[in-house]
N, C-alpha and C positions, 0 to 999 in steps of 0.2 A: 092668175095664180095657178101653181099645178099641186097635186098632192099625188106625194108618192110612196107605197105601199112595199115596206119590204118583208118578207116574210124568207126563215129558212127551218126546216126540218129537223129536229133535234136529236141526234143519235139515240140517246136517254133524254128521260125524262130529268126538268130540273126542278125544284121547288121555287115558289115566290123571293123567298130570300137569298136564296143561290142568284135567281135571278136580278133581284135586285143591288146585289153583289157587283154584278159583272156589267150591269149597264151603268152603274156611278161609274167604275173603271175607264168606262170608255166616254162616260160624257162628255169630258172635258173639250174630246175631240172636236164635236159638232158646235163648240162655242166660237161665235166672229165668225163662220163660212156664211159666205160672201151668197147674199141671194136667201141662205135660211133661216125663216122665221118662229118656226117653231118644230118641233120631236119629241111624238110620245114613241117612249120604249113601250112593248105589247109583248104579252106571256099570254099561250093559250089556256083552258083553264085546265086541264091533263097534264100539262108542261111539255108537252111536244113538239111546241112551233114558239119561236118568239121572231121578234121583228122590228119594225119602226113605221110608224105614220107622218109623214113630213110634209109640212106646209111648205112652200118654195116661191119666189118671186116669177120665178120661169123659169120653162123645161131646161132650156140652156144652162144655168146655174145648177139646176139637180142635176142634168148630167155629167157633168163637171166632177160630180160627187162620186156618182158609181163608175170608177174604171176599174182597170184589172187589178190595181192595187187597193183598194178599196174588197173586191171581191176574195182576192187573199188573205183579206184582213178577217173577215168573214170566215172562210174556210178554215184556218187555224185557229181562232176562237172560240169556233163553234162545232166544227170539223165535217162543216156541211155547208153547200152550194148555193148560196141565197136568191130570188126571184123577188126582179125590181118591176113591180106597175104603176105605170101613169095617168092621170085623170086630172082632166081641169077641173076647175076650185073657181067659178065667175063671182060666186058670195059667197063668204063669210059670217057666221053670226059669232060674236066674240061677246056670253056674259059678263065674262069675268071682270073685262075691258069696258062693258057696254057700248060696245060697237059692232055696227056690220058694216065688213068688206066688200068692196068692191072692184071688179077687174074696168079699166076705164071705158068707157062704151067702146066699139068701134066704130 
């Protein structure tokens, strides 16, 4: 599994409910993409950075996600330049589910 880290610079500062505003707006998007399992939206606590935390099946499938249209999408949203990082994810711990993930041995 990969997780991947998007974060972008906020011109202004926005409040939690401005924030939370504008990431329902855009939920809708990341429902049924093929490969993602789950997205937390993320506000810093100043309101100067927001972003996304994203579970993924694999890299392949996130990358899929971040192209240039994707990054546009971004930029007039936000009116700032996002940075996408990647990092395996080999477990899982899922309370909520009561489960832990597993990437299958190799």
């Amino acid at each position: 599994m990969i997780i991947v880290f998007t974060a972008f610079t906020l011109p202004k500062p926005i409040t939690r409910e401005e924030a939370r505003s504008i990431f329902l707006s855009t939920a809708p998007t990341y429902r049924g993409v093929q490969g993602l399992y789950r997205k937390h939206y993320v506000l810093s606590q100043d309101g100067l950075t927001a972003g996304g935390v994203y579970l993924w099946n694999s890299r392949a499938e996130a990358e899929a996600m971040y192209t240039e249209s994707w990054r546009s999408f971004v930029r007039e949203k936000y009116g700032t330049d996002p940075t996408v990082s990647y990092f395996e994810s080999p477990v899982v711990v899922d309370n909520l589910a009561q489960q832990v993930l597993a990437d299958p041995a190799e």
